[in-house]
C-alpha positions as CSV (number, residue, x, y, z in Angstrom):
1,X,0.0,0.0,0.0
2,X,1.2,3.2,-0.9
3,X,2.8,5.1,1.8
4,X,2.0,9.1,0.0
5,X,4.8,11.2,-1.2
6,X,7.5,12.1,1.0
7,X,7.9,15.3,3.0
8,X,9.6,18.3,1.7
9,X,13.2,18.6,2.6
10,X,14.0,21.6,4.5
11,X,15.6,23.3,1.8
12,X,12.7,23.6,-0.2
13,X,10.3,24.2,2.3
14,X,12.5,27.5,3.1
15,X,12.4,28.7,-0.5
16,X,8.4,28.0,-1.0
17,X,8.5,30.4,2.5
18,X,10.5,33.0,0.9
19,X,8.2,32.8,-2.4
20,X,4.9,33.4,-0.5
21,X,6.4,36.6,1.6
22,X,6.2,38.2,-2.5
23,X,3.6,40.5,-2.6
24,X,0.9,40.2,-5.4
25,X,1.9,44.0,-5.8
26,X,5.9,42.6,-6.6
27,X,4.6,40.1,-8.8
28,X,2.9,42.8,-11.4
29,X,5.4,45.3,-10.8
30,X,8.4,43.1,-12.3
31,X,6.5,40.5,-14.1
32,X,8.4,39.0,-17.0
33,X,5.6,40.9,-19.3
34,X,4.0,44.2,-19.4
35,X,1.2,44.8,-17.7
36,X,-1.4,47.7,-17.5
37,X,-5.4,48.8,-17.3
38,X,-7.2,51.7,-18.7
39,X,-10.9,53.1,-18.4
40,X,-13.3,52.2,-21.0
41,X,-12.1,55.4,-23.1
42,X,-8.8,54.5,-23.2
43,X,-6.9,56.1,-20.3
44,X,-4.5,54.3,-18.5
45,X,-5.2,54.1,-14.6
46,X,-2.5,51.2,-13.9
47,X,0.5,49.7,-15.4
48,X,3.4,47.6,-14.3
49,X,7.1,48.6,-13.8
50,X,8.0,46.0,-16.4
51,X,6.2,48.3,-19.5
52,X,7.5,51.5,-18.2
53,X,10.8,50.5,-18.1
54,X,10.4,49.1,-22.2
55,X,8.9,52.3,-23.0
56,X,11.5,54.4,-20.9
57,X,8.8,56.2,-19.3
58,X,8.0,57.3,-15.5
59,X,4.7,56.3,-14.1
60,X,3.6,60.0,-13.2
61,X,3.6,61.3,-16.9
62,X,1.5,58.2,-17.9
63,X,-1.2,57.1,-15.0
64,X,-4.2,59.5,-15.4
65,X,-2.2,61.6,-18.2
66,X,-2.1,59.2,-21.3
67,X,-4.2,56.9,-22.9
68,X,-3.2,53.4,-24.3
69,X,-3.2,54.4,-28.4
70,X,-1.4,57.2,-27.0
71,X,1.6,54.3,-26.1
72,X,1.2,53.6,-29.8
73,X,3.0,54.6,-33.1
74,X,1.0,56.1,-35.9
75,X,0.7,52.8,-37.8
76,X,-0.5,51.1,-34.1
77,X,-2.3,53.6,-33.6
78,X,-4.6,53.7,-37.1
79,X,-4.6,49.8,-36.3
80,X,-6.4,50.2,-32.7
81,X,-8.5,52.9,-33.8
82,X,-9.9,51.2,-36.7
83,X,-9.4,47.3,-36.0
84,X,-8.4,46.8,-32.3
85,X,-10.6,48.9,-30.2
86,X,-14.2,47.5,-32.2
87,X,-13.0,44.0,-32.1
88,X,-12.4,44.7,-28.5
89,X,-15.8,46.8,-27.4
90,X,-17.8,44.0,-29.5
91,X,-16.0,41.0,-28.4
92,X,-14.7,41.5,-24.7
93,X,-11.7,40.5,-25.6
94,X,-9.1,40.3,-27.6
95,X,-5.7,37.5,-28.1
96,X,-2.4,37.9,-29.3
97,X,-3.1,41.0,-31.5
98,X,0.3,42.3,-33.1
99,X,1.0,46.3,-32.6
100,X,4.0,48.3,-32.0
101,X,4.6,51.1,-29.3
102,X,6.8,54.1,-29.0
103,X,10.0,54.1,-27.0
104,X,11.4,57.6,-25.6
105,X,14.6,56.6,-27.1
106,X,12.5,57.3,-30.8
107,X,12.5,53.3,-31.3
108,X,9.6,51.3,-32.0
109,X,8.5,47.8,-29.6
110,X,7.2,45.4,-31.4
111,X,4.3,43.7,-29.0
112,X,1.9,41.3,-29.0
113,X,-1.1,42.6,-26.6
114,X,-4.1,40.8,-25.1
115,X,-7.1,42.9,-23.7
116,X,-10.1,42.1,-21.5
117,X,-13.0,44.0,-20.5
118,X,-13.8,43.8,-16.9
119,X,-17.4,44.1,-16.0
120,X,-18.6,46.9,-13.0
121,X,-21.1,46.1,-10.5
122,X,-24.1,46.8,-12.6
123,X,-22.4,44.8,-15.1
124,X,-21.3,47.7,-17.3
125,X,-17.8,47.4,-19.0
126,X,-15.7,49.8,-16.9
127,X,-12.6,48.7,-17.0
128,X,-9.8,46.9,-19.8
129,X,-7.2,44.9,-18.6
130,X,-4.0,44.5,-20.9
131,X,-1.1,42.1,-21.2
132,X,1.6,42.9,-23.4
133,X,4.3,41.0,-24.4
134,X,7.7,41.9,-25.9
135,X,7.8,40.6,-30.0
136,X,11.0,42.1,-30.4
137,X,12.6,38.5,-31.1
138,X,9.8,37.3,-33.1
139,X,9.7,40.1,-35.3
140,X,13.1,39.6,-35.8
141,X,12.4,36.1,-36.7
142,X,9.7,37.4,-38.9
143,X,11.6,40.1,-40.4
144,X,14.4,37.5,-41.2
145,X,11.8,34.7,-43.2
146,X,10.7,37.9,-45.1
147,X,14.4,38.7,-46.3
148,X,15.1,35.3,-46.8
149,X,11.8,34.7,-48.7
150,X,12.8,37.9,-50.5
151,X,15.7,37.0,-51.7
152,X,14.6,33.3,-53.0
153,X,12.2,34.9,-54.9
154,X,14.7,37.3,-56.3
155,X,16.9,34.2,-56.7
156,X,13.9,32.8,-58.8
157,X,13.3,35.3,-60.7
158,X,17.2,35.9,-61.8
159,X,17.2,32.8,-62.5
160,X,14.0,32.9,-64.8
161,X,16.2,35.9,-66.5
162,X,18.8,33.7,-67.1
163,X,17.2,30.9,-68.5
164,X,15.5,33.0,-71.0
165,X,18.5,34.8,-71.5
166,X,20.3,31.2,-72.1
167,X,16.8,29.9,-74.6
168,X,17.4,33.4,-77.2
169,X,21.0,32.8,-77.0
170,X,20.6,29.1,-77.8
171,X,18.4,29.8,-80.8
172,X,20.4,32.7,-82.1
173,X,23.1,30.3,-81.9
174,X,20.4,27.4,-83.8
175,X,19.5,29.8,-86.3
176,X,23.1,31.0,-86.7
177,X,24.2,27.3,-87.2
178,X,21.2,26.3,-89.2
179,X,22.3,29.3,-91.6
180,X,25.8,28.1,-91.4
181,X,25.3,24.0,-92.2
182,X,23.5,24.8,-95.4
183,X,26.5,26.8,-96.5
184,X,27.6,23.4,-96.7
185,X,25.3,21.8,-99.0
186,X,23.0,23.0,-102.5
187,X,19.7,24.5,-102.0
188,X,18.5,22.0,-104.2
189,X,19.8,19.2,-106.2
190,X,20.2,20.1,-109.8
191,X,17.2,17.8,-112.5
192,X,19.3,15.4,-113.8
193,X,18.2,14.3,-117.7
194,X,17.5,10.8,-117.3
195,X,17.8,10.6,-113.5
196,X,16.0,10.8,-110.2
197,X,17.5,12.2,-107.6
198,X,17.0,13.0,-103.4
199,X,19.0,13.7,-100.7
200,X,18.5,14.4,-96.9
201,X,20.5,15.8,-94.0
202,X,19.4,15.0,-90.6
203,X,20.9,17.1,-87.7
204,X,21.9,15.4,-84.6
205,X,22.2,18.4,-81.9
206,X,20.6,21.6,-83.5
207,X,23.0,23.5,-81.1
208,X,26.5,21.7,-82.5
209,X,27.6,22.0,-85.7
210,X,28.5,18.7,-87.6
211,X,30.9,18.3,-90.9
212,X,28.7,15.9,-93.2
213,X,28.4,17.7,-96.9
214,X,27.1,16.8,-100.1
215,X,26.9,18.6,-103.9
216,X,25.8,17.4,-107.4
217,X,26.7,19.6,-110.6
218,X,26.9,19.5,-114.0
219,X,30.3,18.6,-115.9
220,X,29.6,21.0,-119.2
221,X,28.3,18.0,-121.2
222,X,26.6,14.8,-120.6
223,X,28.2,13.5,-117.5
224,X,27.5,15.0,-113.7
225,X,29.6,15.0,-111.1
226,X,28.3,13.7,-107.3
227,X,30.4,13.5,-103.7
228,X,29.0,13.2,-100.0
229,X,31.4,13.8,-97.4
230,X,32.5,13.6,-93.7
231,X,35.1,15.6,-92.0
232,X,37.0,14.9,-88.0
233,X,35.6,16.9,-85.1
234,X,32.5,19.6,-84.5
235,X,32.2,22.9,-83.9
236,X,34.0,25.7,-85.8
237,X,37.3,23.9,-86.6
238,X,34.7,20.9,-88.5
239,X,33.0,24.0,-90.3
240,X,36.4,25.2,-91.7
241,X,37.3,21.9,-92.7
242,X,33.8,20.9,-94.6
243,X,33.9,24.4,-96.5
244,X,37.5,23.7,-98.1
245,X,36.8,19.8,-98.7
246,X,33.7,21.0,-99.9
247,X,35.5,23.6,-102.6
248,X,38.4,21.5,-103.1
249,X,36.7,18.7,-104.6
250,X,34.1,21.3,-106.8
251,X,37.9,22.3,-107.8
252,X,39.0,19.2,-108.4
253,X,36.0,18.5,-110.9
254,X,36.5,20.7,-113.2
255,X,40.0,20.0,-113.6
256,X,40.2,16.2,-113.9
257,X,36.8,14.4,-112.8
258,X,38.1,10.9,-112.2
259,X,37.2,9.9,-109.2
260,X,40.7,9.1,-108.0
261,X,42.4,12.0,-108.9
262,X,39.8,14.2,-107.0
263,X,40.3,12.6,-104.1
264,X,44.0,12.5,-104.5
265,X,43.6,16.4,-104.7
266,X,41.9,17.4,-101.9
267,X,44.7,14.8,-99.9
268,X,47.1,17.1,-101.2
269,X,44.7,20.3,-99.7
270,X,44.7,18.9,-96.1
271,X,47.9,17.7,-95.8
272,X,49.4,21.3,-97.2
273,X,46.9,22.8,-95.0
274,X,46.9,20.8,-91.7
275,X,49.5,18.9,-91.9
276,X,52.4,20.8,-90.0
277,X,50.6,22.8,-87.3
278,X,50.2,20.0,-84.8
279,X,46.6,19.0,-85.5
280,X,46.1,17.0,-88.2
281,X,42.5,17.2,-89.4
282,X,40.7,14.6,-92.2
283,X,38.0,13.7,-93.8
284,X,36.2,10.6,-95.4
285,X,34.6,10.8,-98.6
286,X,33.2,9.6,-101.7
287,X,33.5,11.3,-105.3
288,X,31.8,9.9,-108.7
289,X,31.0,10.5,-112.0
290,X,27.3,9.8,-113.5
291,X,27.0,9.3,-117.0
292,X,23.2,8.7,-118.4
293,X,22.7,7.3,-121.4
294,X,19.6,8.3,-123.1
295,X,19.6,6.1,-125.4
296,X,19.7,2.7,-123.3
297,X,18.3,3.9,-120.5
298,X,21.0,3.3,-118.4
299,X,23.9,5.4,-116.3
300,X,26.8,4.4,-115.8
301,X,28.7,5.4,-112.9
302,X,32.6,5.3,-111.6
303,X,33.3,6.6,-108.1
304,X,36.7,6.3,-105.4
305,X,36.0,6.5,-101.9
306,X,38.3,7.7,-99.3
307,X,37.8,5.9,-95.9
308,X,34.1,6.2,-96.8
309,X,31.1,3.8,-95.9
310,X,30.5,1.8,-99.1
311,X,27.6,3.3,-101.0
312,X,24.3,1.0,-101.4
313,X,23.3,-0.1,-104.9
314,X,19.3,-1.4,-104.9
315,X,18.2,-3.0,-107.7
316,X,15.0,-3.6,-109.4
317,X,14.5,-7.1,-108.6
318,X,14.9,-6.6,-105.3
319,X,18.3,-7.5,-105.0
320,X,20.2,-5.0,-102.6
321,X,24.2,-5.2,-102.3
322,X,27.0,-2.7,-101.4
323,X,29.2,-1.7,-103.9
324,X,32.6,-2.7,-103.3
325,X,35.6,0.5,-102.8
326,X,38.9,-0.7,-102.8
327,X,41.8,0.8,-101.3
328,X,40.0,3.9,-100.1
329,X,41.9,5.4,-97.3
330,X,41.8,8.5,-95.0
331,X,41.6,11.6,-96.9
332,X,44.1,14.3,-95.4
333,X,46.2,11.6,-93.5
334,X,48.9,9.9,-95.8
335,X,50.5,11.8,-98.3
336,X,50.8,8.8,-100.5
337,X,47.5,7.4,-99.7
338,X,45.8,5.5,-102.3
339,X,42.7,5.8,-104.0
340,X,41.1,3.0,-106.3
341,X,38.2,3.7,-109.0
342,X,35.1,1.6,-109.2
343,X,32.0,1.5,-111.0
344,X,28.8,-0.5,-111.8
345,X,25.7,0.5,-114.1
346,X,22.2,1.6,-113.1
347,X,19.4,-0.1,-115.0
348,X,16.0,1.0,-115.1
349,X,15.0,0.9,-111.2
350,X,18.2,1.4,-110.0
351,X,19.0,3.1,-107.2
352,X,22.7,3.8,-105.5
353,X,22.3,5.3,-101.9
354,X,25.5,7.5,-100.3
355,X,25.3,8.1,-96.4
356,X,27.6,9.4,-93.8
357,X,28.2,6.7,-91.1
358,X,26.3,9.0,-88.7
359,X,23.2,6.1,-89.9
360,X,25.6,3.3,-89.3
361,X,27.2,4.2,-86.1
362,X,24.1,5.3,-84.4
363,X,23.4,3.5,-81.2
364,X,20.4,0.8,-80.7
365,X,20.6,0.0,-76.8
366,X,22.6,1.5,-73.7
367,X,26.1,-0.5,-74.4
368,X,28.4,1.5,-76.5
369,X,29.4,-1.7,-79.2
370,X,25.1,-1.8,-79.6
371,X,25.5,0.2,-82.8
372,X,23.0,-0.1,-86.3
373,X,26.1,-1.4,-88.3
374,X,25.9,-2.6,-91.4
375,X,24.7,-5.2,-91.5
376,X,21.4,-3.9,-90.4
377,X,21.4,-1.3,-93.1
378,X,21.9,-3.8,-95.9
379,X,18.8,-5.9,-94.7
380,X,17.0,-2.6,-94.3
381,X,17.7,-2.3,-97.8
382,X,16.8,-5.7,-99.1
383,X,13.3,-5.1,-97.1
384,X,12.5,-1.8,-99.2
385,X,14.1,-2.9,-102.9
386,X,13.0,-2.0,-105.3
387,X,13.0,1.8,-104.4
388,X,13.2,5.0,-105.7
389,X,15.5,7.7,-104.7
390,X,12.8,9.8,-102.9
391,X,11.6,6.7,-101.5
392,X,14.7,5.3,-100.5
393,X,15.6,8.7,-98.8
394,X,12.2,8.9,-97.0
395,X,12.5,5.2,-95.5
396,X,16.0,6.0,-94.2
397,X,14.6,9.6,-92.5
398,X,12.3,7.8,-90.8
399,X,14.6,5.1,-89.5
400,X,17.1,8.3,-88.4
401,X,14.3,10.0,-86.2
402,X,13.1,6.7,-84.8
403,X,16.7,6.3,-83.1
404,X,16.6,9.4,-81.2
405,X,18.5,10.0,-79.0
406,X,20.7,7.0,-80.2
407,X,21.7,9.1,-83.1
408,X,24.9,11.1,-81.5
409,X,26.0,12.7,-85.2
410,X,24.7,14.7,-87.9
411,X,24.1,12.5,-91.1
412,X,24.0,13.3,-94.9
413,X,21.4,10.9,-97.6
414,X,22.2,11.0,-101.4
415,X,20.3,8.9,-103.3
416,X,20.1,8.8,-107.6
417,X,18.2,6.3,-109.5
418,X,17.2,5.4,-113.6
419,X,13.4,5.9,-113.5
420,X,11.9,2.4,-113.7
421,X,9.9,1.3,-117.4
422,X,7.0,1.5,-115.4
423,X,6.3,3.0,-112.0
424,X,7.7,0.5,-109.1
425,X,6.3,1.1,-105.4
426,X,8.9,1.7,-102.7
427,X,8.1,-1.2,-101.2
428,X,6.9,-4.3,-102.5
429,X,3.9,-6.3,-100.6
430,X,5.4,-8.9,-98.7
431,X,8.9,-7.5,-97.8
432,X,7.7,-5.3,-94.7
């Protein structure tokens, strides 16, 4: 059974002694908050030490001589006048309400006050009771979320400013590019007598600037002359180098058009150009001839590739193949590097594909060996021949934008075909 709690010890017993021997007139006077009371109309008949000594005042000039808005500053003031005193008079009372008060120093006390209305003995409000309590700390803590808050949204908004600023400078440099990369190839490909033709460049990043290129122009008489090409590196360096392979070999046409010595001459170009200032720069590239023959039909062509992918010949019985290139090397590398002239014949249906190996090398799964190849291409091929150019061209666009973001650099179509006797859908039924 329980035995009750045990006495107080005499220490404690003394201090609960000395605690009770505080008047109830000590306890206002230096409470840890600031007291006082006014009349209905505001005048304040009582208030503690604790307030006067906040406000710096002395109790004679306020007792009797000042009312409470009177404590207030102008901004407290309007507040109580319009907000504080109503709610009070209507209520009875009033909790926590937020005002500041005027120091003789010229500061300002931030205060949180709560009021009561006393009732007399004929139960008429006579008397408000007030309890006010120091908010210097909290305004402080307020003050501080505002400044912080302040400056995140400031932080926000710069940088809102800055990613706009960063979107127009991205498309100026876009459009800049854009304007730039078709520099690089014809507006449009030239009518061929005899021919089809289509081409296609597909840009990887619209913010980096690849060095794939293409051109197709007349010789003077029957015969046309056609190259697609693919320069090292990106950016500004790549751009230089596309423009004077690009020039070289238009250059190179006119003054011998077979295939090897083209090539041969824009070797020469790089290697004059590159070669002694300690970065080497190259280029892989095919150059032909096209000959059409009105009278059979056909067009022959002869073509050398330098370190090129092997172009893609499709025939019209749906036979697909790539056209063998011996001995092509890196253009710009070797200076005795040796280039090899092939050719084959386009019969009605025909079609001989160039691309860039941007198509071949572009990724099909996460692993960096999962690349198209190709392989995959020639199938691709065998699945759509017989083809046109254009429809040739069209199939391989929408195989580029259906690898996304697998497809890590720019890539450059040329296709040219003998129009078939009679007209020969891009795909036959039954090879999809």
């Amino acid at each position: 059974m329980s035995e009750g709690p045990e006495p107080l010890g005499a220490g404690t017993t003394a201090a609960l002694a000395a605690l009770s021997e505080d008047s109830a007139e000590e306890l206002y006077e230096s409470a840890p908050c600031g007291y006082l009371s006014t009349l209905m109309d505001g005048t304040i008949v009582r208030i503690n030490g604790t307030l006067l000594e906040w406000l710096g005042l002395e109790r004679e000039t306020v007792v009797g001589r000042m009312r409470f808005a009177d404590l207030l500053t102008v901004g407290g003031r309007l507040y109580h006048e319009t907000h504080f005193a109503p709610l009070l008079h209507m209520r009875g009372e009033v909790s926590g309400v937020a005002l500041e008060m005027r120091t003789t120093a010229g500061g300002r006390l931030p205060v949180l006050v709560s009021s009561v209305v006393r009732q007399g003995a004929e139960g008429r409000p006579s008397l408000v009771r007030a309890t006010v309590f120091d908010a210097t700390d909290r305004r402080s803590y307020e003050e501080e979320l505002l400044r912080r808050r302040r400056e995140a949204d400031q932080a926000r908004a710069e940088a809102e400013r800055e990613r706009l600023r960063a979107e127009a400078d991205r498309a100026r440099l876009t459009e800049a590019l854009t304007i730039l990369r078709k520099s690089f190839l014809p507006d449009t490909l030239p009518d061929v007598p005899g021919m089809e033709t289509a081409a296609y460049y597909h840009t990887a990043s619209p913010d980096q600037l690849g060095g794939d290129f293409y051109d197709l122009l007349p010789l003077g008489d029957t015969r046309w002359v056609f190259f697609l090409g693919d320069v090292s590196g990106k950016g500004p360096e790549a751009a230089t180098l596309t423009s004077q392979s690009r020039y070289a070999l238009r250059a190179a046409a006119l003054h011998s058009p077979e295939p090897a010595d083209a090539l041969a001459t824009l070797n020469t170009v790089l290697l004059d150009r590159y070669a002694d200032n300690g970065d080497p720069r190259y280029c892989t590239a095919v150059f032909g001839v096209l000959e059409p023959d009105g009278d059979t039909g056909r067009a022959r062509v002869r073509l050398a590739s330098g370190g090129h992918p092997p172009a893609l010949v499709m025939r019209a019985d749906g036979r697909a193949d790539f056209l063998p290139t011996p001995g092509g090397m890196l253009v710009g590398v070797l200076p005795d590097a040796h280039f090899a002239t092939t050719g084959t014949t386009l019969a009605p249906g025909d079609t001989l594909v160039l691309y860039t190996d941007g198509l071949t090398e572009a990724r099909t799964g996460p692993g960096s060996d999962s690349l198209y190849g190709e392989d995959a291409l020639l199938s691709f091929a065998a699945d759509h021949a017989p083809s046109t150019p254009r429809g040739m061209v069209d199939a391989l666009t929408e195989l580029l934008r259906g690898f996304g973001d697998g497809l890590g650099d720019d890539t450059a179509l040329l296709a040219f075909g003998v129009p078939a006797s009679r007209p020969a859908t891009d795909t036959p039924p039954g090879r999809r």
